[in-house]
C-alpha positions, 0 to 999 in steps of 0.5 A: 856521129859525123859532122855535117858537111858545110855543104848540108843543105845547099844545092850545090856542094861547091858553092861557099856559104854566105855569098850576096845575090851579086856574087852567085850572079856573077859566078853563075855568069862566068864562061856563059854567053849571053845573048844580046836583045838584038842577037835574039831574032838570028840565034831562034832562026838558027833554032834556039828554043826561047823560054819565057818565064815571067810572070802572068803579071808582067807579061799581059801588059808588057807583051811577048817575044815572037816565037817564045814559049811561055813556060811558069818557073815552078814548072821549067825544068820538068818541062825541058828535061827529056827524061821528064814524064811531064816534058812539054811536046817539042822541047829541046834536047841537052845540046840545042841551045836554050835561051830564057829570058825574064823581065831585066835578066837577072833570074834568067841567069839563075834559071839557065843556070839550072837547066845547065846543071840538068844537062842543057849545056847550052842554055843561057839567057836574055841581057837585060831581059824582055825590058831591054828587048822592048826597049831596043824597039824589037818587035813585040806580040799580044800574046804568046807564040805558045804557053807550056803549062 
């Protein structure tokens, strides 16, 4: 009998075990750029897709970003992936640029992560996320522009 690799179990082979949350962060950050809150509104008229994947709990109170789809995290890469049967109607392909955004930042950079590993090799996310977005005083909606669930 083989022994079991270091990797058995972990996602991602390469990765070392026994690393916090701020150095998986910082390596899924490494080479990817990140959109700025003020940079948002040009990079969706130059056709970046904006996915939303906060919660229902902070997202009713808070608002929403114009023109964003709200898709639920459990759901998002079966939403996005084209070879998906579950895909939503008008998601993008691998090479248009993918922006997630969640409250401050931080699980964005772990969803766009995955969406990199299924291809989307643009896919990034949102600086400090909808918070930073709604403190910088742009422009906010009452409801979604569209809910993918």
């Amino acid at each position: 009998m083989t022994e079991p690799s270091a990797a058995h179990g972990r996602r991602r082979a390469e990765a070392p075990a026994g690393h916090g949350i701020d150095e998986v962060l910082a390596a899924t950050r490494r080479g990817v750029d990140r959109v700025e809150p003020a940079d948002l509104a040009a990079a969706q008229a130059a056709g970046a897709h904006v996915i939303d994947i906060r919660s229902a709990v902070t997202r009713e109170p808070e608002g929403h970003v114009p023109g964003a789809t709200v898709v639920e995290r459990l759901v998002l890469e079966w939403r996005l992936d084209p070879s998906s049967a579950h895909r939503m109607d008008g998601g993008p392909g691998h090479d248009d640029p993918v922006i997630v955004l969640c409250n401050e930042g931080y699980y964005s950079s772990l969803a766009a992560r995955d969406l990199r590993d299924l291809g989307f090799h643009r896919a990034t996310d949102l600086v400090g996320g909808f918070r930073a977005y709604a403190q910088a005083g742009l422009p906010v909606d009452e409801e979604p522009t569209r809910y993918v669930d």
